[in-house]
N, C-alpha and C positions, 0 to 999 in steps of 0.2 A: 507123624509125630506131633505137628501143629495141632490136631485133631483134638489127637489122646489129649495134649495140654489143657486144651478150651475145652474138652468134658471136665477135665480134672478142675480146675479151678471154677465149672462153674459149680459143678458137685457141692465144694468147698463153702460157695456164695449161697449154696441154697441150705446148706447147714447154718452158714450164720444167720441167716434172714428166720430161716425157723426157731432155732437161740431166742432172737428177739420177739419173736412172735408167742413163743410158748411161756414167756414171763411174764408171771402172775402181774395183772394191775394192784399193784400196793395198798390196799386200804390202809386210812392213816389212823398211824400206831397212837392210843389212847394216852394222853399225858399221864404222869402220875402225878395227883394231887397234893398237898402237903398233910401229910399226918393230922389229926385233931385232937386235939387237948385231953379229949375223953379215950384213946385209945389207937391202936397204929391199924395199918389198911394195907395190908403187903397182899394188894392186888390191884396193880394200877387200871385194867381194862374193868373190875367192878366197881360199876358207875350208872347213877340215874340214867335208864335206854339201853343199858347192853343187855341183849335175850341170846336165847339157846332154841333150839325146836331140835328132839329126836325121835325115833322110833324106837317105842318100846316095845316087848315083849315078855311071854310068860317065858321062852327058850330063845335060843338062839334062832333056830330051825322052825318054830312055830308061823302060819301063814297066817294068821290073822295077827295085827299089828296097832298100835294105839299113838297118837300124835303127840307127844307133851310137850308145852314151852314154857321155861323160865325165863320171868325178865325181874330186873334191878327198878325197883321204885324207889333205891332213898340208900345211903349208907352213911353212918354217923358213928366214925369211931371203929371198932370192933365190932359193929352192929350192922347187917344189910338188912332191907326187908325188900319182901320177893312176893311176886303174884305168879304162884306155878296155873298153868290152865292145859285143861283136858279138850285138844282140840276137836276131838270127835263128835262132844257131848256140849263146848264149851264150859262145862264146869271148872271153877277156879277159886280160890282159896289163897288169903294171902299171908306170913308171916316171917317171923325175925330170922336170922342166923346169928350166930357167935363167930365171926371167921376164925378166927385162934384155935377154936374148937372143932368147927362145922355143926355145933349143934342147933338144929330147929328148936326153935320155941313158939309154940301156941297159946297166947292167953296167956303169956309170962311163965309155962312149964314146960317143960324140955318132953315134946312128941317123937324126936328121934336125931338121927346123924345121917347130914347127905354127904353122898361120894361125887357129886358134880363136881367139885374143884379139889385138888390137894397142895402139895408145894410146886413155887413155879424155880425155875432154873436149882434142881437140885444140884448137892454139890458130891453126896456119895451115895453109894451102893450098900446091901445090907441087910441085917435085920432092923425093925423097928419095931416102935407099939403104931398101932392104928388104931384110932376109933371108930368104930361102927355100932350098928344097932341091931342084937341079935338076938331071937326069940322073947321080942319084948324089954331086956333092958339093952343099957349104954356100957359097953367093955371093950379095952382095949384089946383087940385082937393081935398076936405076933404073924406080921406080914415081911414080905422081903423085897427089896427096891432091886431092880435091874433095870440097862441099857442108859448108865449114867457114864461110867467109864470107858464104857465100849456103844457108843452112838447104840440107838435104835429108831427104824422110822414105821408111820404107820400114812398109809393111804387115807385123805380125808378130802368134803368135797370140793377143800381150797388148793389140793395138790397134796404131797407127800412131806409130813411132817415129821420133823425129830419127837422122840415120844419116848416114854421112858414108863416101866411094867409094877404095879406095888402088887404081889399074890400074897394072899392069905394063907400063912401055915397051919395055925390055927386058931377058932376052926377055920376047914375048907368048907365049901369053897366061895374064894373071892377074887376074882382078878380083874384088875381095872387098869386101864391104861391112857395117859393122862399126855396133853401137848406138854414140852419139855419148856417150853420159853412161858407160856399161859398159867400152867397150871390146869386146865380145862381138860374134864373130860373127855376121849373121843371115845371110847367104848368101854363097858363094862359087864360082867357074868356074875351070875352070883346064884347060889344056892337058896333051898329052902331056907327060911329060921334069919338070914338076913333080910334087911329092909330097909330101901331106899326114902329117905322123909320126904321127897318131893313128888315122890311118886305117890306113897303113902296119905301126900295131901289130897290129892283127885279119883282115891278110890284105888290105887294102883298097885297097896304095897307087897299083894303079892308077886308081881314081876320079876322075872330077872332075868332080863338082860338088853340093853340099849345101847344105840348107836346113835354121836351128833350128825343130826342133816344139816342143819343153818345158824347160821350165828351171825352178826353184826360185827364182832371181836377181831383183829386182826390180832391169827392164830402165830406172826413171825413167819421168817422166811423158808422157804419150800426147800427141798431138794431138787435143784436147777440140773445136776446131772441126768435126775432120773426123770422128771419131766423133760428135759430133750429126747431123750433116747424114747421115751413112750410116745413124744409127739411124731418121731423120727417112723417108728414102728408103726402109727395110725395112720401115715399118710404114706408108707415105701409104694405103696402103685404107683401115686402119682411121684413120688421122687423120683423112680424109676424110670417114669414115661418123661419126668421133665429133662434125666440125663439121657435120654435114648434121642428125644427129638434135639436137643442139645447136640450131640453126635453126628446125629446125621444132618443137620443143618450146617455144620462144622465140612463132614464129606465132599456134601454138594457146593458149598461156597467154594472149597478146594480143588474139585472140579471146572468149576466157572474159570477160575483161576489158569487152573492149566492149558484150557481151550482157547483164551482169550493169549496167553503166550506162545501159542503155536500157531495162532492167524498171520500169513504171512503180510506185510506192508505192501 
């Protein structure tokens, strides 16, 4: 019975020690600055230095694959400016956003609408209008909002994040899926006849479809259930082997035990 106990608690000890081992190091969460006079900024991690780097593609399924990263050189207002760059080729090209809008502007004219950010901490579920950039003009697409009511998480390469789904009804198709606390992209698909502006700046816009690899941004906090249990499931050999020798060191101590009580005086 001794035994059984001292496996079971240490079992126990090796689950909390993995707990604390499998928690993400916190990078620090970006202040939010105060409004400017010219316009409001409800996106506190956009900021002079915060970038992005995904992988793009023509499909999902497609093997050949392109690098892009956007980062923040300046925001003033309702106004960001962005240098997106094609890391393959290094080609890069730099210009404004509208966040209220998402609309790019090139040379003071509206070249298209990116889907890299949308609202962050939404508050319902739905239909909506969307703005996107389709077959050449700007039109509100009717899309519909899920995984605000009913949690949704998506795999990402900071851990498993709360996420939440905007799909385009019409037209299709569009679906993109966005960090629930950031607002940030972490993947999106989209059809012909749609067109991504930041892609579109380095030559890209026919793609569709990308996944965040990196970012500087702290995305907010992870699902701690399910990175244990994934930590728990990548290392069960050795958990296994550490309650097994656990056991049996427990046995033999117990043995010592009883040999050394039956040596007569």
């Amino acid at each position: 019975m001794t035994a059984t106990n001292n496996s079971i608690n240490l079992f126990f000890t090796l689950l909390l020690i993995s707990s604390i081992l499998s928690a993400p190091i916190a990078r620090p969460h970006l202040t939010p600055r105060p409004a400017a006079a010219t316009g409001f900024q409800p996106y506190p991690w956009l900021r002079k230095g915060a970038y992005f780097v995904y992988d793009v593609r023509y499909e999902q399924i497609s093997t050949s694959k392109y690098l892009v990263r956007w980062e923040v050189l300046g925001v003033r207002g309702d106004v960001a400016v962005v240098r997106v760059t094609l890391l393959n080729t290094s080609a890069s090209a730099v210009a404004e956003v509208r966040l209220s809008t998402r609309e790019v502007l090139v040379g003071g004219r509206v070249f298209g609408v990116t889907y890299m950010f949308f609202e962050r901490l939404p508050s319902r579920e739905g239909e909506i209008k969307f703005l996107a950039y389709y077959r050449g003009r700007v039109i509100e697409a009717l899309a519909r909002v899920t995984g605000v009511s009913s949690a949704g998480y998506k795999s990402t390469p900071y851990g498993r994040q709360r996420a939440y789904l905007v799909v385009a009804i019409n037209p299709i198709i569009l679906d993109l899926i966005y960090d629930f606390d950031t607002g940030i992209l972490l993947e999106g698909l989209w059809e012909a006849g749609y067109e991504e502006a930041f892609l579109k700046l380095v030559g890209l816009g026919h793609m569709g479809y990308c996944r965040l690899l990196k970012t500087n941004v702290d995305l907010g906090p992870v699902d701690v259930f399910y990175e244990l249990m994934r930590f728990v499931v990548d290392n069960l050999p050795l958990i296994l082997f550490a309650v097994a020798l656990a056991v049996s060191l427990a046995i033999m101590r117990r043995r010592a035990r009883r040999r050394e009580g039956a040596q007569p005086y």
